[in-house]
N, C-alpha and C positions, 0 to 999 in steps of 0.2 A: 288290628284285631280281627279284621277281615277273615285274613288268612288265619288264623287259629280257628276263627267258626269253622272254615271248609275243610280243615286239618282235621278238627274233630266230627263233623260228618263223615268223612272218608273212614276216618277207622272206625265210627260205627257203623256206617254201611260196611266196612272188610270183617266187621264182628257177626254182624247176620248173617253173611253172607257163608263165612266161615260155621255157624252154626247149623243153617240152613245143608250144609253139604254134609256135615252129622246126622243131621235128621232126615235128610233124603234117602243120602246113601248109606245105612246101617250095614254094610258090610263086614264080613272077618280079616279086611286088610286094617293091618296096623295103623299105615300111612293116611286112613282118611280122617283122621282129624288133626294130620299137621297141623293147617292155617289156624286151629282152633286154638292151641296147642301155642303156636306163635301168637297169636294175637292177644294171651291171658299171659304174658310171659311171666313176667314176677311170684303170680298169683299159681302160678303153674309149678314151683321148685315147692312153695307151701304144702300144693297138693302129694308133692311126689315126699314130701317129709311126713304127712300125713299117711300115706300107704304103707310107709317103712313101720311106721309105728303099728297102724292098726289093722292093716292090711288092704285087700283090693275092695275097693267100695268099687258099688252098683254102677253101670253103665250113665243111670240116669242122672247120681250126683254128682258125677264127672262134669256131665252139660251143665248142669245148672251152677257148680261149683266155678267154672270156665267162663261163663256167659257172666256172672256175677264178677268177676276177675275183668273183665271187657268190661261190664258198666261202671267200674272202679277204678279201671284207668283214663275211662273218659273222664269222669269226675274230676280226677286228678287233672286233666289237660285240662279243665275248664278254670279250676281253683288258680290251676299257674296262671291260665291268661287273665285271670282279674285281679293277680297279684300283679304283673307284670304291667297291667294298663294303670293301677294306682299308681304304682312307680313311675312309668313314664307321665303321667296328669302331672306326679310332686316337682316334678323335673323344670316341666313345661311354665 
């Protein structure tokens, strides 16, 4: 379970960090918020059926839409490893 803890640190530090390079670099290149883009992936197709419908939301609920998308995948990697650590305790 070790390695799930550092599993889930790492992609919340690659979610910051990813955010971080949003907020830094607010530029008119497309490409600067790949990583951000990658790292909300699921939460990321929601957003893009969201635009279809309503259209281009604000720059700013993009981030905060994306960053919520990262704290809800971590979530998720956390739920699995406490599922996965009961299971192996039943096991044991």
């Amino acid at each position: 379970m070790i390695l799930l803890r550092i599993l889930i640190r790492l992609y919340l530090a690659f979610g910051i960090f990813a955010v971080a390079v949003v907020i830094i670099d607010p530029s008119d290149d497309p490409l600067s918020a790949v990583f951000l883009v990658m790292a909300a992936v699921p939460w990321t197709f929601a957003l893009s059926a969201l635009v279809d419908r309503v259209g281009e939301p604000p720059v700013w609920f993009n981030l905060v839409f994306l960053a919520t998308g990262i704290l809800i995948n971590a979530g998720l990697l956390y739920a699995l490893g406490l599922g996965l650590r009961r299971l192996l305790e039943r096991r044991s």
